[in-house]
Every structure is written in C-alpha cells, then in structure tokens.
N, C-alpha and C positions, 0 to 999 in steps of 0.2 A: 504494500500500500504506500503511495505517493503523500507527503506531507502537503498543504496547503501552498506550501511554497516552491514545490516540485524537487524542493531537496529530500534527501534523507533522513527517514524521522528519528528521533532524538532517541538513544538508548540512554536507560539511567541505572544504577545501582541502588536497589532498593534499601535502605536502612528502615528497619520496624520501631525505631527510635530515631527522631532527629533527622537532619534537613535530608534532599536528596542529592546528589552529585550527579550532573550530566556530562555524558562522554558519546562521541558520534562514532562508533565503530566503523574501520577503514573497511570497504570492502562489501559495503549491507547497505545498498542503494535501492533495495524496493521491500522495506522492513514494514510493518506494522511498529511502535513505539515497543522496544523490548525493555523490560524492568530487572534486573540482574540485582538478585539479593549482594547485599554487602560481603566482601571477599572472593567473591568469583573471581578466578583467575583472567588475565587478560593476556593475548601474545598479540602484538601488532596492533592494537586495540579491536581483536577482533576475541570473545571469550574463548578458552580453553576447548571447552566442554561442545560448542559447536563444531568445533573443528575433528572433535576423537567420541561424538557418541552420534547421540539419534540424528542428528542434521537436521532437528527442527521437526520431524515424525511426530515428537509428544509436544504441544503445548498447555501450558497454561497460560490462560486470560487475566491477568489480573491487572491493578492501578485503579488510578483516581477514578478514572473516568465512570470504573462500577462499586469502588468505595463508599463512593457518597449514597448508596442506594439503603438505607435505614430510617429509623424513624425516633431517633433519641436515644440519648443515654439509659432510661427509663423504661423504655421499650425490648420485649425480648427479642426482636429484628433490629440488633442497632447494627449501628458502622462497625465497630472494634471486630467483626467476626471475621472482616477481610482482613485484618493485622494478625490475629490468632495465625489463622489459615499459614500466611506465609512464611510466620514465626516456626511455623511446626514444619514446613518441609526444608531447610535451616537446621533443625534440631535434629530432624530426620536424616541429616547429609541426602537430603535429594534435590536443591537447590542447582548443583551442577549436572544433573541427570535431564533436567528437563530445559525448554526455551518459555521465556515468559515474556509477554506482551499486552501489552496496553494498546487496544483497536481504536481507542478514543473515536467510535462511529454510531450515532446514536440511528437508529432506527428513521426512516421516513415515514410521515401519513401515510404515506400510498401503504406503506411494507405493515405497518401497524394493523390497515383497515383491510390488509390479508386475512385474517382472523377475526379482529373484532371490528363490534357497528361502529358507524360514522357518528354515531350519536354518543359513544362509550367514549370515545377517543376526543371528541368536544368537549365531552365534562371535566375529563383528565386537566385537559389546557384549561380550561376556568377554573378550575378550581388550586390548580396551578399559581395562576396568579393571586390568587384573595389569600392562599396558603393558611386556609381555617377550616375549624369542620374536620367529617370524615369525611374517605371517598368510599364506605361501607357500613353498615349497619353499629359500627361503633371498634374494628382491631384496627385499620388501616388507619390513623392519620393522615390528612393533608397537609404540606407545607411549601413554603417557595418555591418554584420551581421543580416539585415532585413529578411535573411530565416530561421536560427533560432529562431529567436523573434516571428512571423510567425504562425511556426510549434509549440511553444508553448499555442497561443489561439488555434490551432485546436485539438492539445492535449489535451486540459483544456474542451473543447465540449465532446471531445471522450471518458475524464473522468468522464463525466456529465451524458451524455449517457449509461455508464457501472454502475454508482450509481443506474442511474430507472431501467436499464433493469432486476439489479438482485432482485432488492427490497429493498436494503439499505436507498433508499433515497425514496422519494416521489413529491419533490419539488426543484426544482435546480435555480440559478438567478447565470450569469456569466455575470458581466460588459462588462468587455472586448473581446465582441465574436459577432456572428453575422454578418459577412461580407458576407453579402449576393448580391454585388456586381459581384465579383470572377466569369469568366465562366470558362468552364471546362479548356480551353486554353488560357488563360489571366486575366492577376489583372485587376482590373477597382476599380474607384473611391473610394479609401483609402482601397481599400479589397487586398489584395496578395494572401491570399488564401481562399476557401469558406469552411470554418468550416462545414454548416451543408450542403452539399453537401458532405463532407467526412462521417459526420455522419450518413446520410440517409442511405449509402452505407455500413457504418461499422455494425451498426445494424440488418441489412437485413444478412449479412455474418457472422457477430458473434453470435446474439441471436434472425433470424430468424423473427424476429418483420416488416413486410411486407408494411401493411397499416399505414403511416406517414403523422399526419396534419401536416404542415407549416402554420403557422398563422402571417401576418405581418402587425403591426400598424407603422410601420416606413412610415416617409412624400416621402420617396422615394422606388420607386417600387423594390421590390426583382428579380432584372430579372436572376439575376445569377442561383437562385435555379427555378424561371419559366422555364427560357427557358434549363435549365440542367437536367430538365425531365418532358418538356412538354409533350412528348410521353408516361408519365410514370401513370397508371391508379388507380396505388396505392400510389403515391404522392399526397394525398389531400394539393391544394395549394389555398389559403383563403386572397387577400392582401386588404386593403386600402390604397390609396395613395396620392398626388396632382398628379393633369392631368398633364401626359407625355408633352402633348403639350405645359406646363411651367415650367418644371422641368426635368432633370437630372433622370434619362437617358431615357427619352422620351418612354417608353412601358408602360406596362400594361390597354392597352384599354382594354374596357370592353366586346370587342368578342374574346379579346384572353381566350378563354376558352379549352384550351387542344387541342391540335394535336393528330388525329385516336382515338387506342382504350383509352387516354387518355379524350376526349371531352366529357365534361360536368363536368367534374372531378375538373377544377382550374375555381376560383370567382376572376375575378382583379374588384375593385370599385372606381375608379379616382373618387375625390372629387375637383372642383373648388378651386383655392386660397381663404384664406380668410374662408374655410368651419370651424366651427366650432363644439364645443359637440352635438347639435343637428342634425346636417349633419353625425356624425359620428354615433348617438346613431340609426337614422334611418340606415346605411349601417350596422350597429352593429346585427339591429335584422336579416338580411338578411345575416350574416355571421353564424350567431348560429344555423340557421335554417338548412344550408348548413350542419356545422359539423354533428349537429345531427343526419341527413341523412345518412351520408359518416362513421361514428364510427370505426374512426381511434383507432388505438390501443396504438399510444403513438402520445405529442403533443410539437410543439416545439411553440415558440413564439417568435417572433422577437419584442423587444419594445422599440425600437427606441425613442427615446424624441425628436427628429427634427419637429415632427409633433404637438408642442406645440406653443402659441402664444408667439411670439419673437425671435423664431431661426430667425439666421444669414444668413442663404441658404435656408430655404423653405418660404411657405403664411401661412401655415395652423394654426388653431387657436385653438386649443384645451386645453383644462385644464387636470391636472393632472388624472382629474374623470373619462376621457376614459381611461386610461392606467389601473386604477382600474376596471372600467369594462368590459376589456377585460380580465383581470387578472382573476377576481371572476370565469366570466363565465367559461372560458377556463378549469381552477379546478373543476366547476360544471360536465362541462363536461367528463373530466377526471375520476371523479370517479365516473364518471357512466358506461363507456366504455371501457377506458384506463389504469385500475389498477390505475388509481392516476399519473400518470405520466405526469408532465410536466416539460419541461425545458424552460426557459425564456431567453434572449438573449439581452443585451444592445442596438446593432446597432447603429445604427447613435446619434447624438443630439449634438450641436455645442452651445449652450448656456448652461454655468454652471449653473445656478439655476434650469434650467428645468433639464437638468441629472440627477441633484442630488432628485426633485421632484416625476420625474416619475417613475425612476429607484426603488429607497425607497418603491415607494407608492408598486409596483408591489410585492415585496417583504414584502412588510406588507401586502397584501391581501393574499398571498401566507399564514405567519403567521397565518391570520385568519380561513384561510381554514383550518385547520389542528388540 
C-alpha cells in the first residue's frame, strides 16, 4: 500500500510504554505502515526477521489506527487490550516470528453498506458527531468520532482479506476486529459495525471467493454474522458458545441450523456454564468434521478469549489449549482446501491475562504452521 504521499509508508518500532521511534526501512516501497515491537533487530534498516523467516506469510494488524476502537477506561471493551495483546507476543518471543502492520484504511460507505443498511450506517455518523447517548439499547456507548474509529477495524479486516485473497499473506491475526455482534441494521453489544459481515460480502464482489467458513470460539454467540446470512448456503457458519439461555444474547441453539437453501449449512454448539477443554475438545471434533465436509475456500476465525476460565461476563472454563487447537486445526485445514488462508479475529475477552494468553497462543500456532 502507497502512503498519501506516494512514498513509503512509515515503519515504527513499537514501544508498549513511551513515545514511538520512526524509521523508513531501505528497500519496502509498497508497505502497509509496519509497527516493529521495540528491539527487533534491524540489518540495513530492513528487520532481521523479514529477511530469515515467513517473508510476510503471517501478519499481524495492529496500531493506532485500531487502538482507539474502545469505549473507556471503565468499560470492559477498552483501548488497553490492544497494548496487553502486543505486550504478550514480546513476552512470548514471537515479536520476530511475525510482520506487523498498521493498514491505517478505514472502511468506505460504499464497503460498509456491503453489509449493512444505509440507514444503520447514517446513524453511526450522527451520532458520531453529538458523541452522546448509546448506539444500542444501553452496552455500546457513543463518543466523538466513534464512526471513524469504527470504519477503521472494518478497514483493517478488509485489508486482511485483500492480503489472503491475492496470496501475499497466508496467515493474518487482527486484535482488534471481530465484532461479530453488529446486525445488518444495528450495533449491539460493543460491535458498531460487523467487520466480517462487510468482509464476506467484499470478497465475494472483489475476488469472487464464494464459499466462506466463519469459525467462532468466542463464549458468546456470533448472531450478527448467523442471522446476517442464515439464508446464505455458502456461509459455512461453525460457533461454540455458552447457552443463550445464560448469556448475552441469548441465540445460537442448536436447531438453529440455517434457514431454506441454507439448512444444514450453520453448527451452533451451546456449551453449559462452567464447560471446560474437555466439553470443548468433544464439540471441537464435531466442528472439524463439519468443515471438512463443507471445504470452504477461505476461513475466518473469530477467537475471542471471553471463553476462558475467569472472564468477567461469561462461565466458561477453558485454557489457552483450545484456542491453540482451534488455531492448529483450522490451518490444517486451510491448507488442505483453502490455499492456506486464514484470518483470525480477537473478538471479545474482558480479562487481560486471558487476551493476552489466547490471542498470543493463536498467533504462535499460526507461527508454527508455516
């Protein structure tokens, strides 16, 4: 991607404390903005780690540009979960394993109202500006320029998207995305807008790629993207979740399995509060069996860490090792069917250790795949 100025966009060295250092690496003339945790080696000012591993196959999406997407200190969706996040692949020595980037590309109207109505996407920018209020029945706050902020995770998806679909990349992990609450005509519970609901749609329109798993190990049901193409028979949809009947937002029982020529196409698998890795490792094999059937051609992943023991809002009890072996698999699969493509997706998780646990781990399996 070309900067504004048709130079070379700006690569920085991340520090998770304290200002940032900008440096233009010699040699990287059609870059997206790359964020390089503090100490990454450099030769020629071009990093290490480019030159002797994936060549750019795995990224991470991170920076400002999707930083700012939270809603206060106070709020269990704040900013700090993207500093966790990076802090932990750092602690993890995975920092030099992967290419990190800042797309700094916010979504267009047009790309937005791929998905959702022209009237949802009005309210967003009004309410934008007044920055009061909810934009839903009372989780989501409104503030300044929350459609901007917005429109840049669903841009940072859409840039995700554009990485697998041409073959640049092979493996993508974006913190902050996955708002798979968002229906086609409303934000709901901390989502404003549904990224891979814009995605599904941009893909299909740009690069023709038809059949799309949705895979979601978030403790709360993706209804935004169920019910935004239940009818859809080439939306392979795949979730685990806690039982609606204890949790936010109360769907994905297990006959909702696709509306018309859709049915049989979506697996929801409500788990009891309390379920943990064994409960998930059994739902696990009955997700795989699914995919492998359905050989979607690209795969998304929603991996949510609220579904670990000790989030704040959910029961469920799991350890990092599901999120790894949904991680593994889903690449197995992948590159049996899919060219290799997958993109991975934060979503929820309200407890910092676990964020930063499972997010990491997924992105080290991803690492190891490759």
């Amino acid at each position: 991607m070309r900067s504004r100025s048709g130079s070379c966009c700006r690569a920085r060295h991340y520090a998770a404390r304290g200002p940032l250092r900008e440096i233009c690496p010699a040699g990287v003339s059609t870059c997206a903005r790359l964020v390089y945790p503090r100490g990454t080696a450099i030769d020629h000012g071009v990093p290490v780690f480019l030159k002797r591993k994936n060549k750019g196959e795995l990224r991470v999406l991170a920076g400002e540009s999707i930083a700012e997407y939270g809603f206060g200190d106070g709020h269990p969706f704040g900013r700090d979960r993207h500093e966790v996040f990076l802090r932990s692949l750092r602690e993890r020595d995975l920092e030099n394993r992967v290419w990190i980037e800042d797309p700094e590309r916010p979504a267009t109207r047009a790309e937005l109202e791929l998905f959702h109505t022209t009237r949802h996407v009005r309210f967003i920018e009004r309410m934008s500006i007044e920055g009061i209020g909810f934009l839903d029945e009372g989780d989501t706050p409104a503030f300044p320029g929350v459609y901007h902020t917005a429109a840049n995770v669903v841009g940072a998806t859409l840039h995700a998207g554009e990485l697998l679909a041409t073959g640049e990349a092979r493996r993508v992990f974006i913190p902050i995305a996955g708002l798979h609450h968002a229906a086609r005509d409303k934000t709901s519970g901390f989502c404003v807008f549904n990224d891979i609901g814009v995605l599904v749609e941009n893909l299909r329109k740009r690069h023709g790629i038809q059949r799309i798993a949705y895979v979601d190990i978030d403790a709360h049901h993706g209804d935004g993207v169920y019910y935004g193409f239940a009818s859809d028979p080439d939306l392979v949809f795949v979730d685990i979740h806690e039982d609606g009947r204890f949790l936010f937002p109360g769907t994905g029982h297990r006959e909702e399995v696709g509306i018309g020529p859709a049915e049989g196409r979506k697996l929801n698998i409500p788990l009891h509060p309390g379920a943990g890795d064994e409960e998930f490792n059994a739902a696990w094999e009955e997700c795989e069996a699914f995919l492998a059937a359905a050989r979607p051609e690209f795969y998304i992943l929603a991996a949510g860490a609220d579904s670990l023991a000790g989030d704040p809002l959910t029961h469920l009890q799991y350890s990092e090792g599901a999120h790894g072996r949904a991680a593994r698999a889903v690449c197995r699969l992948a590159d049996d069917h899919a060219q290799g493509r997958v993109l991975a997706l934060g979503a929820g998780g309200y407890n910092r250790r676990n964020v930063a646990a499972a997010w990491s781990r997924v992105v080290a399996e991803f690492a190891d795949s490759l």
